[in-house]
C-alpha positions in Angstrom: 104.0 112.6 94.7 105.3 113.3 91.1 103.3 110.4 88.7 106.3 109.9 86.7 108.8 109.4 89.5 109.6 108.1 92.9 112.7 108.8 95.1 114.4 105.9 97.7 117.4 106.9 99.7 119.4 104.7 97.4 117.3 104.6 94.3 114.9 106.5 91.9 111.9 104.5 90.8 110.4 105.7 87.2 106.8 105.2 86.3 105.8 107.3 83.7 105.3 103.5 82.0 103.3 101.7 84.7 99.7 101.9 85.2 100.3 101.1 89.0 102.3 103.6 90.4 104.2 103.1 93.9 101.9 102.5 96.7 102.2 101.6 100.0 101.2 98.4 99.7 104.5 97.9 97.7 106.2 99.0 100.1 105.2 97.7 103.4 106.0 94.4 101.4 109.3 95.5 100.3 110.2 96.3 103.8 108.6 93.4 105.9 109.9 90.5 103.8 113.3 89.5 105.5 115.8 88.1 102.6 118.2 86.4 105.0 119.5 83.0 103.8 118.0 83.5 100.4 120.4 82.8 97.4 117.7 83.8 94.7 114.8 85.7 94.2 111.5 85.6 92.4 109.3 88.7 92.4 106.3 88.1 90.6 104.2 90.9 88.4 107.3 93.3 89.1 105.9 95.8 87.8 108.1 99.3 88.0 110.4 97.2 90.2 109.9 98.7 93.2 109.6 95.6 95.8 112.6 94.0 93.6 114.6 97.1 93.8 114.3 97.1 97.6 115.1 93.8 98.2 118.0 94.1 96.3 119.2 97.1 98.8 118.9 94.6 101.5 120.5 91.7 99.9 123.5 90.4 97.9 121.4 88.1 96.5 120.7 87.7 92.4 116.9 88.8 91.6 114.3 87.5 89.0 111.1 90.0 88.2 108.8 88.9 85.5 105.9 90.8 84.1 103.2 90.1 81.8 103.1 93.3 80.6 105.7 94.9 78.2 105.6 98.8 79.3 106.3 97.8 82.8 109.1 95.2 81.9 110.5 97.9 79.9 109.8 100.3 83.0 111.0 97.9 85.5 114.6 97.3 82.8 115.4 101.1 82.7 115.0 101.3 87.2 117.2 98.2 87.2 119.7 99.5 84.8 120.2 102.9 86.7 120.4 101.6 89.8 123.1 100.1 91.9 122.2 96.6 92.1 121.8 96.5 88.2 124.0 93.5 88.0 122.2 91.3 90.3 118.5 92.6 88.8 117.1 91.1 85.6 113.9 92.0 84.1 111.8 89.1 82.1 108.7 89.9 79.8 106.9 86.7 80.4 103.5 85.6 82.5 104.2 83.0 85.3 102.2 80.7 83.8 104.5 80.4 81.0 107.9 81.5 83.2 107.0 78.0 85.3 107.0 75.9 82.5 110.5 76.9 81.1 112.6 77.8 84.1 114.0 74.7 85.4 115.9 76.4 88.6 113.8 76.9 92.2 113.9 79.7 94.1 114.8 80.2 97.8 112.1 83.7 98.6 109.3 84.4 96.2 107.0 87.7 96.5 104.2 89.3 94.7 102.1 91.9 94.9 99.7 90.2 92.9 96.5 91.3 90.9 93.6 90.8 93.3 89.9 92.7 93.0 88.0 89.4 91.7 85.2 91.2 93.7 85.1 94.7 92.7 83.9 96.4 89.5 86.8 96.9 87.2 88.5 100.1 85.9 88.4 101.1 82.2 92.1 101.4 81.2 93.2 98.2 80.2 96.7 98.3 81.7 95.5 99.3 84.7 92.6 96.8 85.1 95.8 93.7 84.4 97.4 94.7 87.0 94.4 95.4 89.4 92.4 92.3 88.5 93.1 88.4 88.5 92.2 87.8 85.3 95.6 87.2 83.7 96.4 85.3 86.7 94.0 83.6 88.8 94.7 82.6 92.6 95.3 79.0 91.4 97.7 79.7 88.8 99.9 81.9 91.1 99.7 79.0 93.7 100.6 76.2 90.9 103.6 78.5 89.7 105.3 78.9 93.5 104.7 75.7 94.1 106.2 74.4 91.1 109.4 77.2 91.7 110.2 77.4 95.3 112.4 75.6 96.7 111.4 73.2 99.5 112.5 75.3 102.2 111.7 78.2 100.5 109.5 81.3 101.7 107.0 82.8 100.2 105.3 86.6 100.6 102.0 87.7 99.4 99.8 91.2 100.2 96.1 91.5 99.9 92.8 93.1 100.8 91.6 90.9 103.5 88.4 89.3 102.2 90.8 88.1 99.1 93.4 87.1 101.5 91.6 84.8 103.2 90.2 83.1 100.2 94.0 82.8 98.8 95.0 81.1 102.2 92.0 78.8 102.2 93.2 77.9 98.6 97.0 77.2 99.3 96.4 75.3 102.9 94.5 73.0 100.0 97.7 72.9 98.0 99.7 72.4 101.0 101.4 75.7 101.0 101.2 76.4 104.4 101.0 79.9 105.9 103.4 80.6 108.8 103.3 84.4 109.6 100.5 86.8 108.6 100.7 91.0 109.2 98.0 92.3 109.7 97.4 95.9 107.8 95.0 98.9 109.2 95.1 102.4 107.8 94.2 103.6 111.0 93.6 102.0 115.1 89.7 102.6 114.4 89.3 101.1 111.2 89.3 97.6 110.0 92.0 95.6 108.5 92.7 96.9 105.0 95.7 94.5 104.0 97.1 90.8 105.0 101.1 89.9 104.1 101.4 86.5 104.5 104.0 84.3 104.7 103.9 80.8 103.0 106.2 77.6 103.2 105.7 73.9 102.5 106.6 73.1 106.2 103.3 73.2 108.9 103.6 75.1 111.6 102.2 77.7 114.4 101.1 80.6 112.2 102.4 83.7 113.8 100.2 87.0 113.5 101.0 90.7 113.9 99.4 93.9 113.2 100.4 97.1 112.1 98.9 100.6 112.4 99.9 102.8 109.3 98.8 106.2 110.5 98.4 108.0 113.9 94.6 110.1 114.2 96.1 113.2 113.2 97.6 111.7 109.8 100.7 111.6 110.3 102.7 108.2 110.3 103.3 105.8 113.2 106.7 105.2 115.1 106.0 101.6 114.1 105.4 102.2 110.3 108.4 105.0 110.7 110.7 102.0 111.8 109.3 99.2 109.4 110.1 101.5 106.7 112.8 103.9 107.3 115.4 102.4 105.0 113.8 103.2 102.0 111.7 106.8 102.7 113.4 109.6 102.3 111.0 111.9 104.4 109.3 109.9 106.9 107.5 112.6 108.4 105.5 114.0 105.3 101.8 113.8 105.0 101.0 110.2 104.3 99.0 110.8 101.0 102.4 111.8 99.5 102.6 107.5 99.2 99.4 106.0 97.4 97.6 103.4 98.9 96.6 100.8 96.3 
């Protein structure tokens, strides 16, 4: 996969700005998140765009992505622009923390792909290392900021490694964001889960779970992963380290 670019079937992501490149964690989110009913749209450390760009290809809906970081809102402004949703995308340089104090509106869907390794030892490249780590946004200030945006029947989607994932759903049950669906993410049928999306909501209810298998023994991708994401690959069938995991 070229490091500067990215092709969709209906649109080219650039990255040559980003210090997170397209991954598949991005994109398993992009693709599970269902944006039915939703008349606006947060997406939360957008980075290049990718998750809002694909949203927007399964929507009419207007979308919202705010980073902290000015090379990828710059990044994220140029894929918008060039793409064919460009009037319903609109880029915001600006941390949640401070976004949640100024924007008076609520939002029906809210996602992220959010900064998570509080327990790993951090990379050296200082772009890179914001958008890997939580130190520029913490669990709790995430959690404060949807709760303070979403709307009350509003949905929201999160990835992450599992051990972080469960610590961020122990945190929001606490703040009485309650999580209703949770897919469950393994590289491959004999290895452990890598990844959690979860799905959050102020109503209590059943939580639903799922799993999902990424890639069959010999490498190549599952009929299930095929299906989850076959509106946005171009070629399906390629050797799965073309798409980087995260």
């Amino acid at each position: 996969m070229s490091e500067t670019f990215f092709h969709f079937k209906q649109f080219t992501i650039h990255q040559d700005k980003c210090a997170m490149k397209v991954g598949t964690d991005a994109v398993l989110l992009g693709s599970w998140v269902k944006t039915e009913n939703a008349t606006s749209i947060l997406d939360i450390g957008t980075g290049s765009g990718v998750i809002a760009l694909m949203l927007a290809q399964k929507c009419n809906t207007h979308i919202d992505a705010i980073d902290i970081d000015e090379s990828a809102y710059h990044q994220s402004m140029q894929n918008f622009i060039t793409s064919a949703w460009s009037n319903r995308l609109r880029s915001i340089h600006q941390s949640l923390q401070e976004f949640s104090k100024l924007h008076a509106g609520k939002y029906d869907l809210i996602v992220t792909n959010p900064p998570y390794f509080h327990h790993a030892s951090k990379p050296a490249e200082e772009s890179r290392l914001n958008a890997r780590h939580g130190d520029l946004l913490t669990f709790d200030e995430l959690l404060t900021g949807v709760r303070k945006l979403l709307n009350p029947n509003g949905r929201f989607f999160v990835i992450l490694p599992c051990k972080e994932g469960m610590e961020f759903l122990a945190k929001a049950q606490r703040l009485e964001l309650f999580c209703n669906h949770i897919l469950r993410i393994k590289t491959k049928a004999d290895k452990n889960e890598k990844r959690l999306i979860m799905e959050f909501g102020f109503q209590f209810g059943v939580m639903k779970e799922k799993e999902i298998i990424v890639q069959e023994e010999d490498g190549s991708f599952t009929k299930e992963y095929i299906e989850l994401t076959r509106d946005y690959y171009i070629h399906l069938k390629q050797s799965p380290s073309a798409v980087q995991q995260n």
